[in-house]
C-alpha positions as CSV (number, residue, x, y, z in Angstrom):
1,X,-8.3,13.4,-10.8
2,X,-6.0,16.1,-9.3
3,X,-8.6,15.5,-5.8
4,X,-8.1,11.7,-6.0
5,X,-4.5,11.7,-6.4
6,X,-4.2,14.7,-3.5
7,X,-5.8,12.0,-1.3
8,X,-3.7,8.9,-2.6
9,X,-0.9,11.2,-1.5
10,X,-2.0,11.7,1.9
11,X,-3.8,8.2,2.8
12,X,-1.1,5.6,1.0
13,X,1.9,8.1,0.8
14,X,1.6,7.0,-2.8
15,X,1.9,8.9,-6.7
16,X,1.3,7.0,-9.7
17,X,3.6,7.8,-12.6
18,X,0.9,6.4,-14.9
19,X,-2.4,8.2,-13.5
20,X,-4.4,6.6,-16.2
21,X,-3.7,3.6,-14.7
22,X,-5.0,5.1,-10.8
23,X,-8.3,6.0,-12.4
24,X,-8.4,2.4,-13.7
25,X,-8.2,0.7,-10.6
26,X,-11.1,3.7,-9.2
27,X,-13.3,2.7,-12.1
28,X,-16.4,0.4,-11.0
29,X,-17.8,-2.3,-13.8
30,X,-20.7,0.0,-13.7
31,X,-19.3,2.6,-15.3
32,X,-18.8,3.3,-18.9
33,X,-15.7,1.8,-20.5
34,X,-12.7,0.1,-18.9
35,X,-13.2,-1.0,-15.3
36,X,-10.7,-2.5,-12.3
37,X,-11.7,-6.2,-12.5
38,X,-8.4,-7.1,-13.8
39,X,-6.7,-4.6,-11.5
40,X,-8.5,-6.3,-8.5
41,X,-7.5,-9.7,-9.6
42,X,-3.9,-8.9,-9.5
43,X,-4.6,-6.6,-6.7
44,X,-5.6,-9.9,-4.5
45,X,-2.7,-12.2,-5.2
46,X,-0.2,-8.8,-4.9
47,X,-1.8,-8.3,-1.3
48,X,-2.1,-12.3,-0.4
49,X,1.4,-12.6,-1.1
50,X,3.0,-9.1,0.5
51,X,0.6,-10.0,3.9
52,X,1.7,-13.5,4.0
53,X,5.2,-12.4,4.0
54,X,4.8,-9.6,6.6
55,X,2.3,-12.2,8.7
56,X,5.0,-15.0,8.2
57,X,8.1,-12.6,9.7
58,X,5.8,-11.4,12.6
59,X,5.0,-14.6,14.0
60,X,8.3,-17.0,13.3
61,X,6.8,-19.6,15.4
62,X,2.7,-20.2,13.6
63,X,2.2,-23.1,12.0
64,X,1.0,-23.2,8.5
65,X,-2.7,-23.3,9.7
66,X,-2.0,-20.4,12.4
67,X,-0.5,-18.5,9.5
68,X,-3.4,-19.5,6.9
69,X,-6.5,-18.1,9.7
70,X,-4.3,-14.5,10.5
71,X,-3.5,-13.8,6.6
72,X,-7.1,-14.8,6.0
73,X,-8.4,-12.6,8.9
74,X,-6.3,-9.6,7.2
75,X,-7.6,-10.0,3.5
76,X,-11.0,-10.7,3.9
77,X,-13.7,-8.8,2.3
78,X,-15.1,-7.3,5.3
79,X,-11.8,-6.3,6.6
80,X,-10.5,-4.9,3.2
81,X,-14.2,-2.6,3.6
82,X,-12.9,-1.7,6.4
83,X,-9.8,-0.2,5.9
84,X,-11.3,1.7,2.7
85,X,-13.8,3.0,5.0
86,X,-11.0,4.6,6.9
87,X,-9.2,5.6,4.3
88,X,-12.1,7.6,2.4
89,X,-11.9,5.2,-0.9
90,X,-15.7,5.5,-1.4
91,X,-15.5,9.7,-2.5
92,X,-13.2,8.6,-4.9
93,X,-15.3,5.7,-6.6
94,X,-16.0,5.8,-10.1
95,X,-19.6,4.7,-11.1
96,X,-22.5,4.3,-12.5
97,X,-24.7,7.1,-12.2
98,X,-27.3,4.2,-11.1
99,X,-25.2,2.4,-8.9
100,X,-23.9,5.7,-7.1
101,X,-27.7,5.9,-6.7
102,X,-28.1,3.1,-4.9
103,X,-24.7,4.0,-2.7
104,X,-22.1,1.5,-4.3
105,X,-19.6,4.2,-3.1
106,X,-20.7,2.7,0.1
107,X,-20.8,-1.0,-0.4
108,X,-18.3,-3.4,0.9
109,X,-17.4,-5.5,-1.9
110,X,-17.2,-2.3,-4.2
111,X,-14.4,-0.7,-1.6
112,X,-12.4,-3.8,-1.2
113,X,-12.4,-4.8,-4.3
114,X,-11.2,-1.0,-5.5
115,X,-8.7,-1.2,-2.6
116,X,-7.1,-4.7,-4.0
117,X,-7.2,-2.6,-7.5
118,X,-5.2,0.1,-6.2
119,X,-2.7,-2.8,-4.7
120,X,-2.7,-4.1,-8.1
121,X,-2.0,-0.4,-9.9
122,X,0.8,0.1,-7.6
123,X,2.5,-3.2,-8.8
124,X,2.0,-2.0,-12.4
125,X,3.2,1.3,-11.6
126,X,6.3,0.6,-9.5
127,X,6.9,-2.3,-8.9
128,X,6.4,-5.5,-5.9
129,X,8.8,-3.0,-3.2
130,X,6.4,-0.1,-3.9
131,X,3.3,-2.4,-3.5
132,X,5.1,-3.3,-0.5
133,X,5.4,-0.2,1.4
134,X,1.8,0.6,0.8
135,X,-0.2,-2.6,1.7
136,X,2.8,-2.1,4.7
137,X,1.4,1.5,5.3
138,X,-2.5,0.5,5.1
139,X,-2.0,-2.7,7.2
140,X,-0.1,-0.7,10.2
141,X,-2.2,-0.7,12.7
142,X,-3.9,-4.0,12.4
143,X,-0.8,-5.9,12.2
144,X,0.5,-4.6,14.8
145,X,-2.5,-5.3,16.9
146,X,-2.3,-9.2,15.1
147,X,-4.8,-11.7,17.3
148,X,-3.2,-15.1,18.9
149,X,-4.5,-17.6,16.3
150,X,-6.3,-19.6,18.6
151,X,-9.0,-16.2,18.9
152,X,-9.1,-16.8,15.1
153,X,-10.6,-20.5,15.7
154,X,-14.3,-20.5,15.7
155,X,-15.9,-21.8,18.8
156,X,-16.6,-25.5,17.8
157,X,-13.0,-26.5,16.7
158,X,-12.0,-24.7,20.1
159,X,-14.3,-26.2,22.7
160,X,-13.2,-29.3,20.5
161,X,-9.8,-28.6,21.1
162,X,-10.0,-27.9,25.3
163,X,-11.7,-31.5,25.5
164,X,-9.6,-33.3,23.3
165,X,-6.8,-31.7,25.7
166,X,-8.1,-32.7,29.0
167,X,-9.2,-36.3,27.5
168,X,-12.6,-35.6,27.6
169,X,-15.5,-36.7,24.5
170,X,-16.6,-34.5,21.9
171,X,-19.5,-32.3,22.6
172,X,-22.7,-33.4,21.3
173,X,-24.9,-31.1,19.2
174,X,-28.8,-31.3,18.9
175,X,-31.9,-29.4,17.0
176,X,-34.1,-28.4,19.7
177,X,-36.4,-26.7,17.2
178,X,-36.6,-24.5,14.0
179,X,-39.4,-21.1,14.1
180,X,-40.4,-18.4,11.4
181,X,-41.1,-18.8,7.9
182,X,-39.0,-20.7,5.2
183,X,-36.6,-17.2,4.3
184,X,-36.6,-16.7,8.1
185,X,-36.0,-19.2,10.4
186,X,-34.5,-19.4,13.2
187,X,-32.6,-22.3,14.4
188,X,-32.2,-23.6,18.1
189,X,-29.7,-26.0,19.4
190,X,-28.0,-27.6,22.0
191,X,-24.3,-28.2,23.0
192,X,-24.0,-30.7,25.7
193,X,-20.6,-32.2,27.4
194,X,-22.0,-34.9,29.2
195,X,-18.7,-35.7,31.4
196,X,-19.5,-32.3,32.8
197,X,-23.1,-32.2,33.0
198,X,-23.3,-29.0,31.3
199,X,-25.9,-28.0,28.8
200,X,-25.4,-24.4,26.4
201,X,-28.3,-23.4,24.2
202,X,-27.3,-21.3,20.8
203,X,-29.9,-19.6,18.6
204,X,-29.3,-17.7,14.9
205,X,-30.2,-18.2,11.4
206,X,-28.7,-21.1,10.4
207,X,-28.2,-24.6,12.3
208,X,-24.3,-24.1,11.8
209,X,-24.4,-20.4,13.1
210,X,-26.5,-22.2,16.2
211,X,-24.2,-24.4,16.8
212,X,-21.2,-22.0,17.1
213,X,-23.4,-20.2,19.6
214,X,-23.8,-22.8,21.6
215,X,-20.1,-23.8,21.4
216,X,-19.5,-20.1,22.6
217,X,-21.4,-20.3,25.5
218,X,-20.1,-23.2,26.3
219,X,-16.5,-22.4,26.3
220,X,-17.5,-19.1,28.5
221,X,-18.6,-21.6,31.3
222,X,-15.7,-23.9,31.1
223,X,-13.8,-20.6,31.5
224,X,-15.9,-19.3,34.2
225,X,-17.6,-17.1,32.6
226,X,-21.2,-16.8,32.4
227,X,-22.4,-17.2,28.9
């Protein structure tokens, strides 16, 4: 463990007093024994509440909705990977012989969910202050590079929004077609805002994921932009 607390040290300016419990929060459910599934459930409440502060200081003026969409764009999965990634979690991992195999060291819900652990160890070890200054020190950057909510909105409640706005009707949505086999399909659809004669198309794998395309490219020529 001497490696893996030499790069706690240096990535979260962190040292457990109980290192038993660091290795804890390392340890996958594939390995042998104890693992960081209760870690990682305190680890997410730890983190939801010390970003929601920091999130609620940084923007005084966000609504509870703007403030719900930026804490959840922090602490999602993906961005929680992320971060690990950067941080060089996955050498650290501890697991399974078959899941290291299969590069678990590497997989995103493996790393965030042993980064929430490691929130949650802190907690235990030292306290909500200490937790603090961690989840402060991993989240640096990104907060202070924090979005404008409305880039948070995903295109269908914003093109909704720039209509309702200007008094205009709600775009209408329609299936054009659906291609490929059952586990493949590929979904084609229109967005049409027929006080402004303008037509968008929008393609993916799902109808809803169509639809957001075709939102997309729709708000890109409203904006003068070509889609």
């Amino acid at each position: 463990m001497d490696k893996a607390e030499s790069w706690l040290d240096k990535a979260l300016h962190y040292r457990f007093r109980d290192t038993d419990l660091f290795a804890l929060a390392l340890t996958h459910r594939s390995a042998t024994g104890r693992n960081n599934e209760r870690l990682e459930f305190l680890g997410d409440a730890v983190l939801d509440f010390v970003i929601s502060d920091l999130v609620f200081k940084i923007r005084p003026e966000a609504s509870e909705g703007d403030l719900s969409k930026l804490r959840s764009s922090l602490v999602k999965d993906t961005s929680l990977a992320s971060l690990a990634v950067g941080l060089g979690l996955g050498e650290y991992l501890i697991l399974g012989s078959g899941e290291r195999k299969t590069g678990g060291h590497r997989r995103d819900s493996i790393l965030a969910d042993a980064l929430e652990a490691i929130f949650g160890a802190v907690y235990l070890d030292s306290g909500i202050d200490a937790a603090r200054k961690v989840i402060g020190h991993v989240f640096a950057e990104r907060l202070e590079d924090l979005p404008d909510a409305e880039v948070l909105r995903d295109p269908k409640t914003r093109l909704q929004e720039w209509l309702q706005a200007r008094k205009l009707a709600l775009p209408e949505y329609e299936l054009v077609s659906v291609s490929g086999q059952a586990h493949q399909q590929r979904f084609a659809v229109t967005c049409t805002v027929t006080e402004l004669s303008q037509t968008t198309n929008g393609e993916s794998t799902t109808r809803r994921k169509a639809e957001q395309q075709s939102a997309k490219n729709m708000l890109k020529i409203l904006s003068g932009e070509r889609p």
